[in-house]
N, C-alpha and C positions, 0 to 999 in steps of 0.2 A: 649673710643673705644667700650667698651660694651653696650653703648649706643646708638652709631651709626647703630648698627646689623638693629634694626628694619625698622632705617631710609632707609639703600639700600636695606632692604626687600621689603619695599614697592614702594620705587624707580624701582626695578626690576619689581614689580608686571605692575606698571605701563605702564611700558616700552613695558611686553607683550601685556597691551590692545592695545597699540599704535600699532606696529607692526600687531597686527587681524585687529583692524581699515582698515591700510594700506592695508592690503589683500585684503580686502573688497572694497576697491577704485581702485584697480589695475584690476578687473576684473569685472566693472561696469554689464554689461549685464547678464553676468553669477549669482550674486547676484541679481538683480533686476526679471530675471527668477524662481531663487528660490524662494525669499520673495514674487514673484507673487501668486504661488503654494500654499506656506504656508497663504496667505493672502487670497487665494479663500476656503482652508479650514478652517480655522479659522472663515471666513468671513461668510460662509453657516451655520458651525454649529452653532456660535454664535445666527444668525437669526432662525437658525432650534430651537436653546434651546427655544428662547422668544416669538416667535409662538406657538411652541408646548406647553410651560407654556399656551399662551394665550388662547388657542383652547383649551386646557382640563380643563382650569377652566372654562372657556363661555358653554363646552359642559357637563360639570359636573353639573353644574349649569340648564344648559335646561334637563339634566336627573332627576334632582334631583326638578327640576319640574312639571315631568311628576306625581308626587306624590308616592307613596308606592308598592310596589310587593305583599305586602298582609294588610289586616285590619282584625286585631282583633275585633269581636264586642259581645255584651250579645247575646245569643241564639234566645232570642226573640225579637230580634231588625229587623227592617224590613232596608233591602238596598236597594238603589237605584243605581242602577251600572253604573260607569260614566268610559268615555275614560283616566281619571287620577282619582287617588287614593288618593285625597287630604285631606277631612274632612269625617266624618261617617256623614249621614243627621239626620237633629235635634229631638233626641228620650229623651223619662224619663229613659231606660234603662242604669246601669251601671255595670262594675264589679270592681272588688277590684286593687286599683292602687299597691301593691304588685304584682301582676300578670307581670307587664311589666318587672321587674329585673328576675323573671324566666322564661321568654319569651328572655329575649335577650341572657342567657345562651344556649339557645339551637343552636346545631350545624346547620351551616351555615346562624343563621340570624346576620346583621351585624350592625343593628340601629333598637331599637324600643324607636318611638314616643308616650307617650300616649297626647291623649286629652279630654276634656269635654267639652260640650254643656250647658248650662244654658240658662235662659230665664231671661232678663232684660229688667229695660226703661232703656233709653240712650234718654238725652231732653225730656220728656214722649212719647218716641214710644219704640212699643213692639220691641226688637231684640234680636239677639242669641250675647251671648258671648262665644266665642269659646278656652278655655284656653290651652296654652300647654305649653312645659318646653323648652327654648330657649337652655340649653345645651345640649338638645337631638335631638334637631328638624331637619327635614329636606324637610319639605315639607311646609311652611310658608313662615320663613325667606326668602328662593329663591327667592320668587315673591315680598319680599322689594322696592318698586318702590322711594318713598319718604322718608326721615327718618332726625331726627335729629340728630344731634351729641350727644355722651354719651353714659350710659349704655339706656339697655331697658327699658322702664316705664311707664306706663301706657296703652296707648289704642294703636291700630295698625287696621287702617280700610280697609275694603274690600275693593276689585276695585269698586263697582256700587256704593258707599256710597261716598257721596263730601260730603271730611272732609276736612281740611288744619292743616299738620303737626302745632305743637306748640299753637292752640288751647283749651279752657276749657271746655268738657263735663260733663252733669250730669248722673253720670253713677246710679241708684236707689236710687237717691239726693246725691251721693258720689261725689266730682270734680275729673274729671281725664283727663290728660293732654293728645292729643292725640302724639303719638314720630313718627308714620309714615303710610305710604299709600302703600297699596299693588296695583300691575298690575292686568286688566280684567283677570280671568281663563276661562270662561265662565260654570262655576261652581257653576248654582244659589247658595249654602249654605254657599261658601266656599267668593261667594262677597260679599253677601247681610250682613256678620257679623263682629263683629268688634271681635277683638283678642287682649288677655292680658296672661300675665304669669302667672303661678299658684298661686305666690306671690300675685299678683294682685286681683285675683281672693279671694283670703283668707281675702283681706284688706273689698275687697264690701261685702262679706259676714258677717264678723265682723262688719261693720259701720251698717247692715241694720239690726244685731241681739242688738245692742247698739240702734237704731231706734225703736225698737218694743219696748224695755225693757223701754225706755223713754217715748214713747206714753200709755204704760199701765202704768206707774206712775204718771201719771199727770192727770185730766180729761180733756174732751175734751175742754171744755169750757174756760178752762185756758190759753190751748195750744195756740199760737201766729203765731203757722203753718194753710195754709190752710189745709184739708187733698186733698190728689190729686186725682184726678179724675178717675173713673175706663177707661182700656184700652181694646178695643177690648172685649169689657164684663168680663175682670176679676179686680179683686180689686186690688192696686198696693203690699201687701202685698202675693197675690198669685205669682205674677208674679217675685219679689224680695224674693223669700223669704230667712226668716233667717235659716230654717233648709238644708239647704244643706247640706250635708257631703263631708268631702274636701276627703277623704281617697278613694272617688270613682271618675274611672274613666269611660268614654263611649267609648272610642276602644282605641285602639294599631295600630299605622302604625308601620311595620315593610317593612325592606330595606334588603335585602341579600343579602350576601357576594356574593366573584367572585367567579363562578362557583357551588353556590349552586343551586340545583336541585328541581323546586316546590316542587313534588310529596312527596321527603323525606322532606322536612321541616315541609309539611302538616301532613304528619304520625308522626311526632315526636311531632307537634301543639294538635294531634286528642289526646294523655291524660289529656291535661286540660280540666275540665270537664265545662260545661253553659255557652259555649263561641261559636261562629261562625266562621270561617274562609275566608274569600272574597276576590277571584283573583282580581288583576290585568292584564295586557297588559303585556302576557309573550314577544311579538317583542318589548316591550321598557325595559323591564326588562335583555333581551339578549343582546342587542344593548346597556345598559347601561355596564353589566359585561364586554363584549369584548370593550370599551373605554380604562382601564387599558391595555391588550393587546396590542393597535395599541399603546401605547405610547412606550412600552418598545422597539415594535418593530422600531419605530421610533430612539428611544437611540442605538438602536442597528447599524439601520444603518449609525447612527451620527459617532459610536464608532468605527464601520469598516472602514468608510470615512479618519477618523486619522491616524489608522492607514494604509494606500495607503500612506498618505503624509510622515507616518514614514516612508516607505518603501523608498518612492522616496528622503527625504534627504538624508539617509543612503546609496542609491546608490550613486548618485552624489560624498557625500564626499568620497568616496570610489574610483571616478574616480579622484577628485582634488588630496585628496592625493599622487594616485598615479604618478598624474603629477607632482606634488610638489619633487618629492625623493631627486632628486641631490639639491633639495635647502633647503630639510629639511636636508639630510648628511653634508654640509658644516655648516650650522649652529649645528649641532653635532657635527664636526672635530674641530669647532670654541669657543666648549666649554661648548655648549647652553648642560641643562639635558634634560633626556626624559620625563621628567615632566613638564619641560616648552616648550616642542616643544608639549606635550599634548596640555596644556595651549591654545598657540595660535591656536591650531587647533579649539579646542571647543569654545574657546571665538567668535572667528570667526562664526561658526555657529551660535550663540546663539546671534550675531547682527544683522546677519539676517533676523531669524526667528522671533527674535523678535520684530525687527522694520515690519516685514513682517504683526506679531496678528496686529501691530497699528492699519497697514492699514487697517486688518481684520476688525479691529471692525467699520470705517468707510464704508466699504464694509457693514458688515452687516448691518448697521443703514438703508443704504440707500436701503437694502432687502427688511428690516422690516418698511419701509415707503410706498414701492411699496407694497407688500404684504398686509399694513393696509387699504391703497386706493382700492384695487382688492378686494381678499377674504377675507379680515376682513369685507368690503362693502355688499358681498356678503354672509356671515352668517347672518350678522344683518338682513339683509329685509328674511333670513329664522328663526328669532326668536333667535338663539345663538348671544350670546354677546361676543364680543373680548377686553378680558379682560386683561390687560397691566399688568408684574408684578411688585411688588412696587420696588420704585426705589433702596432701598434698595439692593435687587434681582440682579437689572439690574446692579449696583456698584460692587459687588462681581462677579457677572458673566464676568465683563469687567479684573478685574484685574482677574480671574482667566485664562481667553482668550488669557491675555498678557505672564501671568506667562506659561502657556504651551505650548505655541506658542516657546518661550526662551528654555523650555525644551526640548519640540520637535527636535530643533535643536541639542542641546547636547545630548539626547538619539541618535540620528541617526546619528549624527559625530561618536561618542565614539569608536565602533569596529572600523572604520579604522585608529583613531588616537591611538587606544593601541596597536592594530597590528602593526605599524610602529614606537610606541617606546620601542618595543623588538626587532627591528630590528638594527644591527653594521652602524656607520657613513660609511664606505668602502661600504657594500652591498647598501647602500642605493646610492649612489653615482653611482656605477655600474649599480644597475636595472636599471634606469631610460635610458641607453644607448643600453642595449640590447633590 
């Protein structure tokens, strides 16, 4: 016998999804009305989430290649001021790469990039290598067009330079694999050079001071190298050379935060001493800070949208119930508790609603296909990329879609079904006549 308990517990449990089921088929239009409601809300926001994902990463992406709000550079560095703030153009000036960890402390800036300029051969022509640090960066990577799989390594060539990912250059006789191919900026410095990480940058430097120390040990005569031929009038030794200092850098791109203010950042920039300061495009530095804005505002009006459809389940159940009385009182007078006349109320909604997200989320699919063909169409030929989020994203967003959609329903039954099981099998029976 005491073992039986559980079996009619769950036999009963049973019995009330059957009976919400049944509700649910008794009143066909009236549920296919609701689940409509909840499936156009559902359906929007869903599409709203993975647009909006896609648009702020496509548009973060085109801000974040408009290049920097400000560049740090040596005092005596000469600039050349360009519509993006992408590279410093190619100087011998640098200053100390400690400089950028107390630059990024300072209040409102939010990313500082450092990089360096060098002068290499690459195949024996003269070019700049441009190094910077891939976990800080944000003005490079962006404009990634072509790229290998993997971590970063090795070379990364400008847009004007035809290279083919996964080929072998000689970077100052070093081999260095190229991993990818940046987009035109129309940025002579910023196409014309190829770009490696600091890492990278420490190996060519080391291989060409192993190069010197080999070539002065040995005579010439012995050597089995040709030596290579001068470029552009200097000797490949000037143009490689091994004294670099890695400890220096040639500017600081910095990014700042939302709603940081030129004027103060510059004032707060004006105590380090033998350094420059160089705006940028404050309408793309405003235009990129209010991006975070229209998103929230977006969230917001996602979140106000819900809550309408809370509104309108929780009316509705509030009129069924009250149509329901004299059939909820006899199933009270019949025995039933008010906890399973809960029961079937909320189950009831919550088939609904929930079958209502399914639909939702085919509803939005087919938003977010129109929408891919219109204005996803329609950013691309303005340079924003609509950028999908991984599918990952999209598998959590789906079940989350479905799980709320189910809640929804049961947060918005709930008041009328607790209000009517505090109510006597008698009164309930009576109201429904008056």
């Amino acid at each position: 016998m005491i073992g039986s308990k559980p079996v009619r517990r769950r036999h009963a449990h049973w019995l009330l999804i059957r009976l919400a089921a049944q509700n649910v088929g008794r009143h066909r239009l009236r549920a296919i009305l609701l689940g409509a409601a909840v499936m156009l809300g559902v359906g929007i926001s869903f599409a709203g989430f993975v647009s909006g994902w896609a648009l702020r990463e496509g548009m973060a992406t085109s801000f974040s290649r408009m290049g920097a709000d400000l560049v740090i550079v040596p005092r005596a560095t000469l600039v050349n001021i360009t519509s993006s703030l992408l590279t410093v153009q190619p100087t011998g000036e640098t200053i100390s790469a400690d400089l950028a960890q107390r630059i990024a402390a300072v209040p409102g800036v939010a990313r500082a990039a450092p990089q360096r300029i060098v002068p290499a051969l690459v195949e024996g022509q003269r070019v700049n290598l441009i190094a910077f640090d891939p976990a800080r960066d944000f003005s490079v990577l962006s404009w990634l067009q072509q790229h290998q799989s993997g971590p970063l390594e090795g070379l990364i060539a400008g847009g004007s330079i035809a290279a083919r990912p996964g080929a072998t250059l000689a970077v100052c006789g070093m081999p260095q694999r190229i991993y990818g191919r940046l987009g035109k900026t129309g940025v002579g410095p910023f196409d014309e050079s190829y770009f490696v990480s600091f890492q990278t940058l420490a190996d060519v430097v080391s291989f060409c001071r192993g190069a010197q120390a080999r070539t002065a040990g040995a005579p010439a005569a012995d050597s089995g190298e040709r030596p290579l031929p001068p470029v552009w009038g200097h000797s490949h030794g000037d143009i490689c050379s091994p004294d670099i200092s890695l400890d220096r850098v040639s500017a600081i791109l910095l990014q700042l935060s939302r709603g940081a203010k030129f004027e103060e950042v510059k004032f707060a920039l004006a105590q380090f001493s033998d350094i420059k300061v160089v705006d940028g495009s404050t309408v793309l530095t405003s235009s990129r800070q209010a991006l975070s804005t229209l998103m929230i505002g977006v969230a917001a009006f996602t979140a106000f949208q819900l809550v309408a459809v809370l509104i309108l389940v929780s009316l509705l159940y509030s009129a069924i119930v009250q149509e329901r009385y004299r059939e909820i009182g006899l199933l009270r007078a019949m025995g039933a508790k008010p906890d399973q006349v809960m029961t079937i109320i909320l189950t009831e909604a919550a088939i609904i609603t929930g079958l209502g997200g399914i639909a939702g989320l085919g509803f939005g699919a087919g938003v977010l296909l129109a929408l891919a063909r219109s204005l996803g169409f329609y950013f691309d030929l303005l340079g924003v990329p609509f950028l999908w989020p991984p599918l990952a994203v999209l598998q959590v967003g789906a079940i989350v879609a479905i799980a709320f959609s189910a809640i929804l329903g049961l947060a918005g039954a709930f008041l009328p079904a607790w209000r009517v099981r505090g109510m006597a099998p008698y009164d309930l029976i009576l109201a429904q006549g008056r």
